[in-house]
N, C-alpha and C positions, 0 to 999 in steps of 0.2 A: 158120200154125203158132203153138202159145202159146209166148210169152216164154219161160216157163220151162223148154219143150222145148228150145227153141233155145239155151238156154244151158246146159243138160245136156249136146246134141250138142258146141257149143262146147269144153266142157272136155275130153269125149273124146277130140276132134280134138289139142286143146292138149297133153294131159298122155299119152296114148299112142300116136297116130297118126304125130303129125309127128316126136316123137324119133327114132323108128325108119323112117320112110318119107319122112317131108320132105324129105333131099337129092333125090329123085328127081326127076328132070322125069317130070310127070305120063302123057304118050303113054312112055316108056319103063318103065312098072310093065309085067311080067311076070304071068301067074297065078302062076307059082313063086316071085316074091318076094313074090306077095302069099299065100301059102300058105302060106310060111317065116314070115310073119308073123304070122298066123293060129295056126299050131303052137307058136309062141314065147310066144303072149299070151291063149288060150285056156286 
């Protein structure tokens, strides 16, 4: 992967993923929370 891929996906993970999905333990992500999320951020 290039660097600069990897630090694009990086900040996406950083600045919108985890605010909103990061408390989750990862095996307890639902599709429904992840679809609320999805509707929220799309």
């Amino acid at each position: 992967m290039n660097k600069k891929t990897q630090e694009y996906y990086n900040k996406i993970i950083k600045n919108h993923i985890k605010p909103s999905l990061g408390f989750y333990i990862l095996k307890s992500l639902t599709p429904l929370i992840l679809q609320e999320f999805l509707n929220k951020n799309i």
